[in-house]
Each structure stands twice: as C-alpha cells, then as structure tokens.
C-alpha positions as CSV (number, residue, x, y, z in Angstrom):
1,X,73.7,70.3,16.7
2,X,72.6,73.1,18.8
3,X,69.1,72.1,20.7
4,X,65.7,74.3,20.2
5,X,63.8,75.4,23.2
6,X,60.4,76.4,23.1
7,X,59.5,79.9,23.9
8,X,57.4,78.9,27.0
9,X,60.1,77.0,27.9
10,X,62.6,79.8,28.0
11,X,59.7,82.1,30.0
12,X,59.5,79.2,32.6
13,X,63.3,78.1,32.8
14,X,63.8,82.4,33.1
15,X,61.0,82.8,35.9
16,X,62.4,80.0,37.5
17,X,66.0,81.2,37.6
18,X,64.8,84.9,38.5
19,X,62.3,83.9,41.8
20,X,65.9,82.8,43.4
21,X,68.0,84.9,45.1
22,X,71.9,84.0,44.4
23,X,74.0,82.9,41.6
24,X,74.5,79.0,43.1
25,X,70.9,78.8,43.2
26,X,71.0,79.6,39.0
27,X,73.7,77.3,38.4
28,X,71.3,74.4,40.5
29,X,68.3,75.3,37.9
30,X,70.3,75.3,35.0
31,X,71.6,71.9,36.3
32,X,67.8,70.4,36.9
33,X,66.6,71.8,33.6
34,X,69.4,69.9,31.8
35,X,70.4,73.4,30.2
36,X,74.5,75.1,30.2
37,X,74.5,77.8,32.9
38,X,75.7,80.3,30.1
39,X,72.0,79.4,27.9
40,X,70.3,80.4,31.0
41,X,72.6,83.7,32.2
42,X,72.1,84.7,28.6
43,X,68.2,83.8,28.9
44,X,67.9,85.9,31.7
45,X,70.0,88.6,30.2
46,X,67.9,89.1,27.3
47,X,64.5,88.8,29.2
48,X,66.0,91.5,31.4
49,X,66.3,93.8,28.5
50,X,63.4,92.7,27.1
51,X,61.6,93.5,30.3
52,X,62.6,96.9,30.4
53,X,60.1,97.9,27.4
54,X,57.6,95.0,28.4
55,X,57.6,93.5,31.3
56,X,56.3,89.8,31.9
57,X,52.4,89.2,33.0
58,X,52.1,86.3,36.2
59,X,51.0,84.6,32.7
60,X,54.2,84.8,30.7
61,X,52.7,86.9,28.7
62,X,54.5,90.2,27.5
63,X,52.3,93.7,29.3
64,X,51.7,96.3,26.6
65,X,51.1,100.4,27.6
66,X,47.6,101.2,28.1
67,X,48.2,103.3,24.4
68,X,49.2,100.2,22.8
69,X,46.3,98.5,23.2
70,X,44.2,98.4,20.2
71,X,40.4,99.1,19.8
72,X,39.7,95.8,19.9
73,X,41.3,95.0,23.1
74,X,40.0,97.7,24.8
75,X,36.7,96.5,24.1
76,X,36.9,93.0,25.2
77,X,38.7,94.4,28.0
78,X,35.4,96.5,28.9
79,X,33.5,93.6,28.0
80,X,35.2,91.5,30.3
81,X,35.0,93.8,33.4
82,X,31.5,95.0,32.8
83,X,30.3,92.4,35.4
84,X,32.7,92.4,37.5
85,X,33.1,94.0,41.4
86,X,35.7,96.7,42.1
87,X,37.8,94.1,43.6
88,X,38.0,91.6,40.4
89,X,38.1,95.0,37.8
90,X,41.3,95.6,39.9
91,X,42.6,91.8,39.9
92,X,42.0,92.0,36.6
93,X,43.9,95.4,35.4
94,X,46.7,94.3,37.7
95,X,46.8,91.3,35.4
96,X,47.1,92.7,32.3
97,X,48.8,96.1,33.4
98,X,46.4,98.8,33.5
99,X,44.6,100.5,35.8
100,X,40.5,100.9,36.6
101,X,40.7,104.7,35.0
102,X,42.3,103.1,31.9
103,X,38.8,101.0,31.3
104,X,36.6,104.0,32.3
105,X,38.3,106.3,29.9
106,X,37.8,103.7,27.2
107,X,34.2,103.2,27.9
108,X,33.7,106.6,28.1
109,X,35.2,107.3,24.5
110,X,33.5,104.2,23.2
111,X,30.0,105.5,24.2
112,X,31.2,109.0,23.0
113,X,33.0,107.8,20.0
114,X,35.5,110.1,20.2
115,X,38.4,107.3,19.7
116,X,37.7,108.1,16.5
117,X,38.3,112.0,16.3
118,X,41.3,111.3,19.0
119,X,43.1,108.8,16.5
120,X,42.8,111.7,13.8
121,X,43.4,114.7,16.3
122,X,46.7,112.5,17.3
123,X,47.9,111.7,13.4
124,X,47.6,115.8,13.1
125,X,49.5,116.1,15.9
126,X,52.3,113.8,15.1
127,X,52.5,115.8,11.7
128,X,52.5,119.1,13.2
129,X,55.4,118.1,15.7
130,X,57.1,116.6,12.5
131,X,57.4,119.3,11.1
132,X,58.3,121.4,14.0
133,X,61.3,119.2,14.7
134,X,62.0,119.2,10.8
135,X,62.4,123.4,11.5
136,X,64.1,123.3,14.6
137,X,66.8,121.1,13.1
138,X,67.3,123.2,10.4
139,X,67.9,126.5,12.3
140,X,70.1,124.7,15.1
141,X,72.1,123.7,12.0
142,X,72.6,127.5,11.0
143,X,73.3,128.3,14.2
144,X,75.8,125.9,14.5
145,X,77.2,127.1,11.5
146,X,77.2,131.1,12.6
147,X,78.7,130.1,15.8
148,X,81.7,128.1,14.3
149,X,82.2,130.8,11.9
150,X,82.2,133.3,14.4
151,X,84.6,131.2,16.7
152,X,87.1,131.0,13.6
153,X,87.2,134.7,13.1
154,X,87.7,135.3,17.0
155,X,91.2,132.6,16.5
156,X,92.3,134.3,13.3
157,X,91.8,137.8,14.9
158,X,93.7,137.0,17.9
159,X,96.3,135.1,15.5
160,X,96.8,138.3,13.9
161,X,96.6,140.4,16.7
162,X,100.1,138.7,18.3
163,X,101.6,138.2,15.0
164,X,101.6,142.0,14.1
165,X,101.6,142.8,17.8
166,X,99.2,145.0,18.0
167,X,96.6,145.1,21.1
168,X,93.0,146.8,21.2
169,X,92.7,149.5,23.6
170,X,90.0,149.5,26.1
C-alpha cells in the first residue's frame, strides 16, 4: 500500500534535500525522513520543474507574476504596506515576489480606476492579436503552398530538361 505524504511535507522534505550541496547528503535526508531516495529525487525533480513557472516563497508557498495577481490581492497587498517604511515595503515585496513599483502602479490605478479600462483595453487587445495570428497563419499557409508548387515545377523542368536534352541558353 503506497503511503500519502502531505503536501507541506513534500515542500519541507524538498527544501531540505535542496539547501545541501551533494548527492550523499540527499540519500542521508531521505534516510532521516524515513522516505526511498527515488520518492525524494523524483520530489525534487518535479519541484524543479515546477519551480521554473513558479518559484517557492521562504514560506513554501508558490510566487505568482505581478500580472497574476488578482484585484483583490493587489489591494490587500497595498493595504498591507500602506504603513510600512521603505525598508519593510521591500521585505515585504521580496516575500511575495514583486517589487515596490509593482504596489505604486497598483495604487496609482486604484485611485485612478483605470484597472478597469486596462482589463478591457487588454481583452481588445488579445482579440485584435487573435485575429492577426488567425491572418498571418492563413497567408504563411499559401505561401507555403506557392513555394512547394513552385519548387515542383523547377524539379519537373529540370527533369525534362535532361531527359530531352535540351539546355537554356544564357
């Protein structure tokens, strides 16, 4: 019966293996943790992967890009630094993965309330582009086409040309 780990367990047990250096020093942490050094390589493995598209907070916790943050986020996240120094606004965007200008620019379109027109503007924008890739494919397509066809007659022509042996002259 295979055993179930928790998923703090696995961030911990992960962290752990990954703050040493060598491979002895996994096999000694998969042996104090009671887990088969394969679980933990393939742990690590995956985290790594994982990590790649979000990387782990101090926390365990999983960082998102400043543009996946939602509304609500961001404006906890200005709540929470509204009164704080310089110093702990920066302790507490390195936490979470942002930085200061990320928090001004949300504030700023907050009290502007132009997250809302940007939101739209960027839905229009996503169409447009859409739709411009939708076009582009299209004509790469015919091109594709013309050019094979055009490579075929160029064969055929030079096919013919030796089998009749005749020769263009320049």
């Amino acid at each position: 019966m295979q055993t179930r780990y928790t998923k703090t367990f696995k961030i911990e047990a992960v962290k752990k293996a990954l703050s040493l250096s060598n491979n002895a020093s996994m096999n000694e942490v998969a042996k104090t943790l009671g887990l088969p050094k394969s679980t933990l390589y393939g742990w690590v493995q995956a985290m790594k992967k994982k990590d790649k598209v979000n990387p782990l907070t101090s926390e365990g916790n999983f960082e998102k890009k400043p543009c996946q943050w939602t509304l609500e986020e961001r404006f906890e996240a200005i709540l929470a630094t509204s009164h704080l120094s310089e110093e702990a606004v920066s302790e507490y965007c390195r936490k979470r993965g942002i930085f200061p200008h990320h928090l001004q620019t949300w504030k700023k379109e907050f009290l502007e309330g132009s997250f809302q027109k940007r939101s739209s503007e960027i839905a229009t924008q996503v169409r447009a582009f859409k739709e411009e890739i939708k076009q582009l494919t299209k004509e790469l397509r015919r091109k594709d086409k013309a050019l094979a066809e055009a490579a075929a007659l160029l064969v055929l022509k030079k096919k013919a040309d030796e089998y009749w042996d005749l020769k263009e002259e320049i």
